[in-house]
N, CA, C and O atoms as a Tinker XYZ file with bonds, in Angstrom:
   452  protein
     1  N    116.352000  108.612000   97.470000    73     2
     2  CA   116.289000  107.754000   98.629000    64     1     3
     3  C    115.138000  106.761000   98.422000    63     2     4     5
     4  O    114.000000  107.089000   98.085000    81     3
     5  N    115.522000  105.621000   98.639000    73     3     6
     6  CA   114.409000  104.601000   98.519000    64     5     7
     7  C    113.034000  105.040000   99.638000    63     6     8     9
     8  O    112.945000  105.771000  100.624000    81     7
     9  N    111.793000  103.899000   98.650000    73     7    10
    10  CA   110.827000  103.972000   99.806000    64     9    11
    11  C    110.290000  103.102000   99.547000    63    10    12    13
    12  O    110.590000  102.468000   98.535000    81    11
    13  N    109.052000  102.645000  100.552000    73    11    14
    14  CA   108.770000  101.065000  100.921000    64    13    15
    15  C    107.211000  101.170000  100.899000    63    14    16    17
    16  O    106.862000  102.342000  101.044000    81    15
    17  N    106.530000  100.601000  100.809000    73    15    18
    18  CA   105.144000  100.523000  100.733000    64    17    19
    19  C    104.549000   98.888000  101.643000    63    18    20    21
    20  O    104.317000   97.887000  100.966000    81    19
    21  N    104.404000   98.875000  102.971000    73    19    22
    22  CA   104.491000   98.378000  103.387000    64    21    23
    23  C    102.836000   97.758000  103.536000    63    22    24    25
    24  O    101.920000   98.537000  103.801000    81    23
    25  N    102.669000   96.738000  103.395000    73    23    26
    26  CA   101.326000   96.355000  103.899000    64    25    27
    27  C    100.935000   95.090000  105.317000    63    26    28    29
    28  O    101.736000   94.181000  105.531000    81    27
    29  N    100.183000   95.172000  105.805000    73    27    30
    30  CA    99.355000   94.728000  106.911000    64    29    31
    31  C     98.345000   93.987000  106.429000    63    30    32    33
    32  O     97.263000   94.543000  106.243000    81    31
    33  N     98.475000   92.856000  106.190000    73    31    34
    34  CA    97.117000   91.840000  105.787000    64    33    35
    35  C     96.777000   91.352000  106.827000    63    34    36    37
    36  O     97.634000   90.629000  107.334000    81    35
    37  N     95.768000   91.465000  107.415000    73    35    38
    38  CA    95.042000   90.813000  108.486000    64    37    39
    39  C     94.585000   89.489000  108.569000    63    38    40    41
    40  O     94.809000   88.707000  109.493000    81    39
    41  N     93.766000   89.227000  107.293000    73    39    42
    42  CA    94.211000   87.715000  107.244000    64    41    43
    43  C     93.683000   87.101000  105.844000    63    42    44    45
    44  O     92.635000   86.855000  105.246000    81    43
    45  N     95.036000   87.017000  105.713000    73    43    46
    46  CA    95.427000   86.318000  104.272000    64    45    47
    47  C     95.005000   85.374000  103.958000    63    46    48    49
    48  O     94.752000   85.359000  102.754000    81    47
    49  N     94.731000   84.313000  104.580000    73    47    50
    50  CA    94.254000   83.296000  104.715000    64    49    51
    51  C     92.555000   83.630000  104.050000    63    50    52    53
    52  O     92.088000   82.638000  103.490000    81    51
    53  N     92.024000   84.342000  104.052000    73    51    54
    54  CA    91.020000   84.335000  102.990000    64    53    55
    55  C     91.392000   84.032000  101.793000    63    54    56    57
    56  O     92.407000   84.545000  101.320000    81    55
    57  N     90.534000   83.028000  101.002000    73    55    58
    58  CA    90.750000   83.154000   99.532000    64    57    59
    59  C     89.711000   83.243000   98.685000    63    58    60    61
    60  O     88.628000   82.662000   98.739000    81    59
    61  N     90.196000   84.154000   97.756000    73    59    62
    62  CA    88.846000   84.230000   96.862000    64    61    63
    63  C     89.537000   84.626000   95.305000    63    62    64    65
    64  O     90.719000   84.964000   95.236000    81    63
    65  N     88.613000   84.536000   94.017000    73    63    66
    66  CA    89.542000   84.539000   93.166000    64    65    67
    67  C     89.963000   85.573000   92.753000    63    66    68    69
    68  O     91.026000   85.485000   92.139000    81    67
    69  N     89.458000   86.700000   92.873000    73    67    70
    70  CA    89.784000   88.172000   92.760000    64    69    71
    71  C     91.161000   88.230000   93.002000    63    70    72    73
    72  O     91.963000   88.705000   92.198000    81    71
    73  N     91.522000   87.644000   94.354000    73    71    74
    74  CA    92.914000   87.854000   94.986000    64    73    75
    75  C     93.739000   87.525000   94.423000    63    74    76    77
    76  O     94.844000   88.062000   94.499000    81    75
    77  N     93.378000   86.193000   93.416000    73    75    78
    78  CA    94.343000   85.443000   92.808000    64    77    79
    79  C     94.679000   86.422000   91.367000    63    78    80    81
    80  O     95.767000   86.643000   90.835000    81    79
    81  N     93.224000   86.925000   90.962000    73    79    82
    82  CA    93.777000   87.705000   89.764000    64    81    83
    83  C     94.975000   88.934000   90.335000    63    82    84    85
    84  O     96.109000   89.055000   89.871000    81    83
    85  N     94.343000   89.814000   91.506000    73    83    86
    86  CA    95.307000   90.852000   91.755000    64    85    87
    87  C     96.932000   90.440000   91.740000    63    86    88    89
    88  O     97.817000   90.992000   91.086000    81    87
    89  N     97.025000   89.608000   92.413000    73    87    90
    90  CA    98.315000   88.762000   92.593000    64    89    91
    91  C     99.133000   88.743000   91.206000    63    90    92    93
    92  O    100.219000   89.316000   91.119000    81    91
    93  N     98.717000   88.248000   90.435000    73    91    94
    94  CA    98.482000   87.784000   88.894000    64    93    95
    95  C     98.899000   88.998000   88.225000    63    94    96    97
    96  O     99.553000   88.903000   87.186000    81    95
    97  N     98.606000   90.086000   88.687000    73    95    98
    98  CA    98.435000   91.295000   87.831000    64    97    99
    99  C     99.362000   92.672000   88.490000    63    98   100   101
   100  O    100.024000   93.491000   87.853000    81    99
   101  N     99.172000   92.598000   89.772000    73    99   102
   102  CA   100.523000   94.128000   90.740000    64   101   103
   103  C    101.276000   94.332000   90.206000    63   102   104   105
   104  O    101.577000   95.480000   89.880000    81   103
   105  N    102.174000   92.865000   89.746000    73   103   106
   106  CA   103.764000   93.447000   89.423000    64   105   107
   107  C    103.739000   93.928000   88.135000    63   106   108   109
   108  O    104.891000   94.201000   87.797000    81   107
   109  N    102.978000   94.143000   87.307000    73   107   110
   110  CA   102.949000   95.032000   85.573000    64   109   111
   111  C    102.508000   96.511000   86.228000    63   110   112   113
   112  O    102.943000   97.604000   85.865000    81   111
   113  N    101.941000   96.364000   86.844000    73   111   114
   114  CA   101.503000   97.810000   87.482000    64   113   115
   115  C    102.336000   98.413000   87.885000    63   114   116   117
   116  O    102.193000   99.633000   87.796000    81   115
   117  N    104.260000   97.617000   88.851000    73   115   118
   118  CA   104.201000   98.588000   89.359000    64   117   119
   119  C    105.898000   98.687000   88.599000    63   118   120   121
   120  O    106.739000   99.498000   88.986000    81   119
   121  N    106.136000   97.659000   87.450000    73   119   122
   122  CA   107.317000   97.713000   86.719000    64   121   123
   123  C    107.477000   99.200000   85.848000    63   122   124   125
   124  O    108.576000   99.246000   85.296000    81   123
   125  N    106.552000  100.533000   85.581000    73   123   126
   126  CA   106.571000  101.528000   85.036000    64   125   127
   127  C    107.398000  102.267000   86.096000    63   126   128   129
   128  O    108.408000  102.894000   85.777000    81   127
   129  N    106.970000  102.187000   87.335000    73   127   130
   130  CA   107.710000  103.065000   88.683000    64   129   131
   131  C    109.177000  102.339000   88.993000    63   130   132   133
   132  O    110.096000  102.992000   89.486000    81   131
   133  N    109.308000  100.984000   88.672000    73   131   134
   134  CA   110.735000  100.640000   89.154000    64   133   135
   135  C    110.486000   99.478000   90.088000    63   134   136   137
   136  O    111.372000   98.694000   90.428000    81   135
   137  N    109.289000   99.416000   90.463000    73   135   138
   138  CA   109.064000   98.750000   92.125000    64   137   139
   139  C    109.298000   96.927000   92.183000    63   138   140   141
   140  O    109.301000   96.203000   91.188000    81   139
   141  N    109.417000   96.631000   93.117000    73   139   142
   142  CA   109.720000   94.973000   93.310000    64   141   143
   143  C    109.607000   94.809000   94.822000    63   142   144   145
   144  O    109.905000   95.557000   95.753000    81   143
   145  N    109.033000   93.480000   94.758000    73   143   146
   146  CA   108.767000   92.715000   96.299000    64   145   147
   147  C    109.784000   92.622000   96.682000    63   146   148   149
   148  O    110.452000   92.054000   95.819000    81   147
   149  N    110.505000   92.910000   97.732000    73   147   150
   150  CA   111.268000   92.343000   98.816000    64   149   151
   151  C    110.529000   91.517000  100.234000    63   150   152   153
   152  O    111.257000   90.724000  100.832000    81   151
   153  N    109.792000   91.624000  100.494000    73   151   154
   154  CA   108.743000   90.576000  101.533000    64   153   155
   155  C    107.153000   90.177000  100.945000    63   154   156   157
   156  O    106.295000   91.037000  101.140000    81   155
   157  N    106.758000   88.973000  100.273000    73   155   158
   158  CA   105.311000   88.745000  100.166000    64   157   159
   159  C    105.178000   87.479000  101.328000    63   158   160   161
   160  O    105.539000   86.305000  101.242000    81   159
   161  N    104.473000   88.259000  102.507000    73   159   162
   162  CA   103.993000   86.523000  103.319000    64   161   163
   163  C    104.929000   85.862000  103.056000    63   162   164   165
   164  O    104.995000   85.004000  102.177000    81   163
   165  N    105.882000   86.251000  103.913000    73   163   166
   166  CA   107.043000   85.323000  104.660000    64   165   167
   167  C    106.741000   85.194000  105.667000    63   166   168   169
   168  O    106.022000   86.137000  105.996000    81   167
   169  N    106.948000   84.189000  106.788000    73   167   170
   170  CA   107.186000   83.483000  108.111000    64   169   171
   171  C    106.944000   84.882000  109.366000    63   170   172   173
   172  O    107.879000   85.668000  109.211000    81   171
   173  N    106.262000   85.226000  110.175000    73   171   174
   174  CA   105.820000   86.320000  111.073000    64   173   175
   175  C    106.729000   85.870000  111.993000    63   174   176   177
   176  O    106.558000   84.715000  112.382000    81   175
   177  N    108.067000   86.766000  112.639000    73   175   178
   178  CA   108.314000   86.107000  113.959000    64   177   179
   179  C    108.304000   86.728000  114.949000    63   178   180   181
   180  O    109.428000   87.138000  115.239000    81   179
   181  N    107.113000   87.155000  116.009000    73   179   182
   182  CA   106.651000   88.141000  116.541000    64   181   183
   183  C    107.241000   87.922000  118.161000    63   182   184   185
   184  O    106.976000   87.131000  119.067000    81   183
   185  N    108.110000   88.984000  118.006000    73   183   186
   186  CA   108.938000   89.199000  119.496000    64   185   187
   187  C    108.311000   90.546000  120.007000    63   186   188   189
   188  O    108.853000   90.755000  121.092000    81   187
   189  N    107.643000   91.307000  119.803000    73   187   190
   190  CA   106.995000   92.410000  120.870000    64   189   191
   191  C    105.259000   92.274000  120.419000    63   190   192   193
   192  O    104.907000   92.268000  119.240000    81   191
   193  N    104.527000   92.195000  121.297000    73   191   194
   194  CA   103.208000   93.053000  120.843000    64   193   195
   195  C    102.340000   91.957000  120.240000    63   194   196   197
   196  O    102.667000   90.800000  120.503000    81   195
   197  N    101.422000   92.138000  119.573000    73   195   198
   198  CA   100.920000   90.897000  118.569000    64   197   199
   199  C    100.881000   90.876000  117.237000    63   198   200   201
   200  O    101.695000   91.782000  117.058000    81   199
   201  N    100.544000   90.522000  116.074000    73   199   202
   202  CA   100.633000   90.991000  115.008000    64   201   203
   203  C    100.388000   90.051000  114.076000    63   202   204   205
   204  O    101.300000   89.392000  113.578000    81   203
   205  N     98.487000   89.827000  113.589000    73   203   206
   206  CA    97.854000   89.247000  113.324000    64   205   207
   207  C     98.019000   89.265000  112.075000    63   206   208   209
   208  O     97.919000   90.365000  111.532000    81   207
   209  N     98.337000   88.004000  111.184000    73   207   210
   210  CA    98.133000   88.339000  109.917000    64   209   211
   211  C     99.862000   88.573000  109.248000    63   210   212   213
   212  O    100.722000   88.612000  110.128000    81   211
   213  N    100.302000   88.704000  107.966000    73   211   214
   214  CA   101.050000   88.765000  107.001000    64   213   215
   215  C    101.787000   90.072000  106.551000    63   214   216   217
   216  O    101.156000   91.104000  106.780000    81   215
   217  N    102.693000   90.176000  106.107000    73   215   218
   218  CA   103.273000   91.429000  105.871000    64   217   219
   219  C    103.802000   91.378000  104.301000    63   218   220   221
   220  O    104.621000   90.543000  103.918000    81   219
   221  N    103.291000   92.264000  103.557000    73   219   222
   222  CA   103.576000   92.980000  102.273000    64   221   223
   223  C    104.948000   93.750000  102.142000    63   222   224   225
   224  O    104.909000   94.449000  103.154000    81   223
   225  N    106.220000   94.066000  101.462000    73   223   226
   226  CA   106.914000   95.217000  101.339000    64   225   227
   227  C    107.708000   95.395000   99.671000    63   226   228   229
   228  O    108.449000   94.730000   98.947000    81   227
   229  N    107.034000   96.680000   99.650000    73   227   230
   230  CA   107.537000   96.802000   97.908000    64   229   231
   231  C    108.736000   98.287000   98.399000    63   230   232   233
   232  O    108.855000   99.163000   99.256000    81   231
   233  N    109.493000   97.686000   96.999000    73   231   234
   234  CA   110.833000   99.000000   97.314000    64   233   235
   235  C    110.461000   99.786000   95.976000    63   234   236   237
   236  O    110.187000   99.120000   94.978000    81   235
   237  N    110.446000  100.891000   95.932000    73   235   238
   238  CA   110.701000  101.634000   94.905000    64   237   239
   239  C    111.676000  102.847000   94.967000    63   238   240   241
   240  O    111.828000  103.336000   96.086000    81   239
   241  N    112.343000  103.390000   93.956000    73   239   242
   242  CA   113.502000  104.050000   94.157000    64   241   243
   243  C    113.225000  105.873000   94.889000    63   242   244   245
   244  O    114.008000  106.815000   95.009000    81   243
   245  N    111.715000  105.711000   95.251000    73   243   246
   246  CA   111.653000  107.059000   96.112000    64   245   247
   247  C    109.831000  107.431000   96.614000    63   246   248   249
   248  O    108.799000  106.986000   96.111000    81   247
   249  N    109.927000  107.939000   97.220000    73   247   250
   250  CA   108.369000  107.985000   97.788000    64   249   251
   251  C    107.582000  108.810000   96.529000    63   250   252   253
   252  O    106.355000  108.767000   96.443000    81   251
   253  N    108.290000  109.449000   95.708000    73   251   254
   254  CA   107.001000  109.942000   94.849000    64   253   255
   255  C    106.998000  108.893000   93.458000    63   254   256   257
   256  O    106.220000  109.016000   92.512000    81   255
   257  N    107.780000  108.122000   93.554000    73   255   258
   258  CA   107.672000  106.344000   92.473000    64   257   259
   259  C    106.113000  105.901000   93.426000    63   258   260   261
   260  O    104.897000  105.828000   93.250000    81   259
   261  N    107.081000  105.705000   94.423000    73   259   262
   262  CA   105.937000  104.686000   95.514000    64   261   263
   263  C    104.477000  105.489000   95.394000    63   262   264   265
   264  O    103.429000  104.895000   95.139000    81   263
   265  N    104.554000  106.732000   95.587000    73   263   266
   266  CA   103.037000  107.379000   95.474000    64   265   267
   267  C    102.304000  107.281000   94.155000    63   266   268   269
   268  O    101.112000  107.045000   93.961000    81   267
   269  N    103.318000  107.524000   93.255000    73   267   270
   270  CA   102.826000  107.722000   91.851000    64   269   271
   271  C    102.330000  106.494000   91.646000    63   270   272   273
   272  O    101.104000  106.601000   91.643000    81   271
   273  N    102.768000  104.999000   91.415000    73   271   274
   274  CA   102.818000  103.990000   91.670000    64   273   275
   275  C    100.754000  103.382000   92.140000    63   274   276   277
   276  O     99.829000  102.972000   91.439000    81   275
   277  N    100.861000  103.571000   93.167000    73   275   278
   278  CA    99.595000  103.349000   93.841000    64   277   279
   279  C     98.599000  104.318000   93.469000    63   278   280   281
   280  O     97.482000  103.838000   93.659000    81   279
   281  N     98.540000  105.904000   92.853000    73   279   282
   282  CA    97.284000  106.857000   92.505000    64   281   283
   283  C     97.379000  105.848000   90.971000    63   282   284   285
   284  O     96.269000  105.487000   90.582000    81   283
   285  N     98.268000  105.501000   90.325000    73   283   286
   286  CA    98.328000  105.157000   89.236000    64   285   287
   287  C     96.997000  104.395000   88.837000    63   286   288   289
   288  O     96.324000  103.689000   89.587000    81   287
   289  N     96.669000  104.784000   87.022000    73   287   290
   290  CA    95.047000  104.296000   87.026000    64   289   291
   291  C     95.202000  102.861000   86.853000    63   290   292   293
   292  O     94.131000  102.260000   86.767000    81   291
   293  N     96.413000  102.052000   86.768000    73   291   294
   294  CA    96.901000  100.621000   86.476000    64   293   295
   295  C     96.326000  100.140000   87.470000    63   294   296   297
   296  O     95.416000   99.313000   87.430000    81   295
   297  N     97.043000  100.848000   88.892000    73   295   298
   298  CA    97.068000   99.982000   90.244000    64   297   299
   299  C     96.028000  100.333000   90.395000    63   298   300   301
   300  O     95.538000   99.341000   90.934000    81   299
   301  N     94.727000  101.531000   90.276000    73   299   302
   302  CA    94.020000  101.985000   90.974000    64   301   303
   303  C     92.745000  100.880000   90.667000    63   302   304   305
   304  O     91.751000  100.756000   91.381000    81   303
   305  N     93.062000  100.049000   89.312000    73   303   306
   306  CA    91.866000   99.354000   88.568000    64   305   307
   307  C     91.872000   98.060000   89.077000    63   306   308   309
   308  O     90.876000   97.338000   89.031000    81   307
   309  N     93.472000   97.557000   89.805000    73   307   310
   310  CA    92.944000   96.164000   90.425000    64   309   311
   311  C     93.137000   96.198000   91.724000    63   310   312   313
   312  O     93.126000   95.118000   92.315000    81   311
   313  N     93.360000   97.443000   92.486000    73   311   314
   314  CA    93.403000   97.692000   94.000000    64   313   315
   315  C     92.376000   96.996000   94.820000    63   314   316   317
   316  O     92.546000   96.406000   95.887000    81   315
   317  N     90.642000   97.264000   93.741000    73   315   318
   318  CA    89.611000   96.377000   94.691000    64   317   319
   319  C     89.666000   94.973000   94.600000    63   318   320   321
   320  O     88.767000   94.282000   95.081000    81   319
   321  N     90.582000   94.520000   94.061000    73   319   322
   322  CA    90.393000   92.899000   93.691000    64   321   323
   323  C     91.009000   92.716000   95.207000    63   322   324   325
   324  O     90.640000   91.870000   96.021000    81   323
   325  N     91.924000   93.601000   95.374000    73   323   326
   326  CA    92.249000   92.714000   96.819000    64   325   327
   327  C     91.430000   93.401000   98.021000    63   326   328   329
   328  O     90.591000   92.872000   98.750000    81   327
   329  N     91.939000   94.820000   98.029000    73   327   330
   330  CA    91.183000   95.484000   99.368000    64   329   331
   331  C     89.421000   95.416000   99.542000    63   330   332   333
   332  O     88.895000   95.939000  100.524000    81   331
   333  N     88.469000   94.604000   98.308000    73   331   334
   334  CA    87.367000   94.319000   99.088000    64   333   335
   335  C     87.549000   92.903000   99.204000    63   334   336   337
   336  O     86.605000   92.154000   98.951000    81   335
   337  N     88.667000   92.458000   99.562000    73   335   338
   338  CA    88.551000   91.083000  100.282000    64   337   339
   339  C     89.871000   90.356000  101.174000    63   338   340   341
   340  O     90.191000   89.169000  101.232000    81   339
   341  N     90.298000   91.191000  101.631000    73   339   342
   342  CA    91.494000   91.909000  102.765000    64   341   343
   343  C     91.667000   92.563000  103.286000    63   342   344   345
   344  O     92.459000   93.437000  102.933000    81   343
   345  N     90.921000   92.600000  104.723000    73   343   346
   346  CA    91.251000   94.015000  105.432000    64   345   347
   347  C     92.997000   94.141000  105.596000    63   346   348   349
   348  O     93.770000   93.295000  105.146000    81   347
   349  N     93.328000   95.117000  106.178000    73   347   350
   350  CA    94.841000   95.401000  106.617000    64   349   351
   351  C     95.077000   97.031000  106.267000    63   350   352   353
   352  O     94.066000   97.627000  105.897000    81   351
   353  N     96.172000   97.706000  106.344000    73   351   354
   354  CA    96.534000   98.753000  106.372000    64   353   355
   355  C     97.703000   98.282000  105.168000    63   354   356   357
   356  O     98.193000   97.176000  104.941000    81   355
   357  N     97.979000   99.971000  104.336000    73   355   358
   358  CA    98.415000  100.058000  103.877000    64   357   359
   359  C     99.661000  101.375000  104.201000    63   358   360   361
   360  O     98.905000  102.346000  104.256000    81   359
   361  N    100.537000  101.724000  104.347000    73   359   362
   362  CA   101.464000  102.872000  104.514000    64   361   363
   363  C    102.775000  102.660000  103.273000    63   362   364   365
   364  O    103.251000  101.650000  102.756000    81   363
   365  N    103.087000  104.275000  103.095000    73   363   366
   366  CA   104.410000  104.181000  101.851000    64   365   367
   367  C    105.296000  105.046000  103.310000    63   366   368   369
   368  O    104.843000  105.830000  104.144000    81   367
   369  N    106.341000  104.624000  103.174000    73   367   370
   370  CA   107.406000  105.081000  104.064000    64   369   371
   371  C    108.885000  105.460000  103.330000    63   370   372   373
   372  O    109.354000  104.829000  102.383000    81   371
   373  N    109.599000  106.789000  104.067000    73   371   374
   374  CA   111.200000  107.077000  103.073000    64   373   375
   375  C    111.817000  106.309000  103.910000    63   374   376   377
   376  O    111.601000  106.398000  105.119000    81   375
   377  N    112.916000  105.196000  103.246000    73   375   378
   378  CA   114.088000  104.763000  103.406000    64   377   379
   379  C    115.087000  105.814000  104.292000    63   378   380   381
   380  O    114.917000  107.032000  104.226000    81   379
   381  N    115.964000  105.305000  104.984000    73   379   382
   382  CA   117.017000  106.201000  105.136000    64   381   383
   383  C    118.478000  106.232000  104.365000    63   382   384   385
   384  O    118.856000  105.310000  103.642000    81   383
   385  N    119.099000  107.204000  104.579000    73   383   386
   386  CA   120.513000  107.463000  103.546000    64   385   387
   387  C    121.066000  106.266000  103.858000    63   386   388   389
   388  O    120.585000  105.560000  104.744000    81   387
   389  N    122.149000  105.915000  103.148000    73   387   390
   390  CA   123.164000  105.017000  103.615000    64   389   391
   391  C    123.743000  104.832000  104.730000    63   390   392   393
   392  O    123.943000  103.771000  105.321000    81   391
   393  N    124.089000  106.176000  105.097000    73   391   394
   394  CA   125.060000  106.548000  106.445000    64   393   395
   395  C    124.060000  107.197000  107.170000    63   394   396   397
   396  O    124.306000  108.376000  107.425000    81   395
   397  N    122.978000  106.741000  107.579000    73   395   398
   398  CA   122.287000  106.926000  108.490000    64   397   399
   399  C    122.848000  106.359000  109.628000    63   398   400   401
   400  O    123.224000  105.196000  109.778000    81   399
   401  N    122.879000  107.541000  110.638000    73   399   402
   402  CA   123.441000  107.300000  112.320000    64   401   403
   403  C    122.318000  107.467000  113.381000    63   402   404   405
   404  O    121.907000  108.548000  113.803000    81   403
   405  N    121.871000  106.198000  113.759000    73   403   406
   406  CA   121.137000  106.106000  114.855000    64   405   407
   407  C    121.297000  106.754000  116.078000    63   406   408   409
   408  O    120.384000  107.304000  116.694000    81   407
   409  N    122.730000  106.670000  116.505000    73   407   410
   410  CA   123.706000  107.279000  117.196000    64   409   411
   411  C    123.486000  108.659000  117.334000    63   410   412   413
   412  O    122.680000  108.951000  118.217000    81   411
   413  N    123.988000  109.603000  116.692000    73   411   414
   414  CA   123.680000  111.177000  115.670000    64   413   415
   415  C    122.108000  111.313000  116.424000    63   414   416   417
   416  O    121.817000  112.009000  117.397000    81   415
   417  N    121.233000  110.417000  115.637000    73   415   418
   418  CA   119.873000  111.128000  116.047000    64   417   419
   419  C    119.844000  110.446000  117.283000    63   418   420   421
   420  O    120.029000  111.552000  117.789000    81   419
   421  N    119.799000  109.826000  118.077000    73   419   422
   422  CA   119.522000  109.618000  119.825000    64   421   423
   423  C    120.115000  111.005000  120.147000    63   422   424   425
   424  O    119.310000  111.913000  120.355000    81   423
   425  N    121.612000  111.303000  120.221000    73   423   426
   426  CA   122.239000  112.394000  120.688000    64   425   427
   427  C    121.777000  113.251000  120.407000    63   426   428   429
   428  O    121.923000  113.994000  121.378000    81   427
   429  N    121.003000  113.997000  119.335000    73   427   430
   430  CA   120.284000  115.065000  119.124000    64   429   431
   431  C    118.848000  115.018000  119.668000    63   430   432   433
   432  O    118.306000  115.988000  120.198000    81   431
   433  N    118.291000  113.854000  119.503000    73   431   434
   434  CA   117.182000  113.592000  120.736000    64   433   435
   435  C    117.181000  114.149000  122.120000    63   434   436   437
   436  O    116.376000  114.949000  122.596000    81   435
   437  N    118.179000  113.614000  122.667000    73   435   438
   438  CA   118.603000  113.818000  124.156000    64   437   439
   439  C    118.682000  115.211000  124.329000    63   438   440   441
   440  O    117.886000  115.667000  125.149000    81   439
   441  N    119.709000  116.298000  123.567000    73   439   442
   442  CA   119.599000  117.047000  123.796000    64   441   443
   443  C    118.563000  118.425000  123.249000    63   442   444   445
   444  O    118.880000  119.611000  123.340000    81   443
   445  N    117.138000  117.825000  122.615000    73   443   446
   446  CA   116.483000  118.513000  122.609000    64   445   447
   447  C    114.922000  118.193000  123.854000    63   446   448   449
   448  O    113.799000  118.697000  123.889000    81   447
   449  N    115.630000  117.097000  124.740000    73   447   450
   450  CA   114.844000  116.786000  126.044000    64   449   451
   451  C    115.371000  117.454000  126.917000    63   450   452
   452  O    114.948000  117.405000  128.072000    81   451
């Protein structure tokens, strides 16, 4: 099952050159695990809540790629190029099956209320 490694940049809009090397350098890091951008700082279009800042999302083909991926000593060596000069949050999250039923789980929701 896929998983996603989602990031929270607070504000991107800093620049410094570190960032530019990290940039420069993630995707060799994370081509051993499988992984690829599907969202870098695209367009925010914020319909609930607020939500300051840019959104990150890498797919890899399962949460222990995605984990392995990030302890990795590749990623672990240019991780500070960005995170000491980007706050934001980082989370790895599991994908769901194909035939995931929203449906299914509300109804099993309900009836464990």
């Amino acid at each position: 099952m896929n998983a996603y490694v989602i990031a929270h940049l607070r504000d991107p809009e800093k620049q410094h050159p570190d960032v530019a090397e990290y940039m420069e350098r993630i995707q060799s890091t994370m081509d051993p695990f499988s992984g690829r951008f599907i969202v870098h700082g695209g367009a925010v279009d914020v319909r609930e809540g607020q939500w300051p800042g840019s959104v990150v999302m890498l797919e890899f083909p399962s949460v222990d790629n995605a984990r392995d991926w990030y302890e990795s000593a590749a990623y672990q060596a240019i991780l500070p190029l960005r995170a000491d000069h980007l706050e934001g949050e980082v989370i790895i999250v599991e994908g769901v099956e194909p035939d995931h039923d929203s449906a299914a789980m509300g109804a099993e929701l309900r009836k464990a209320l």
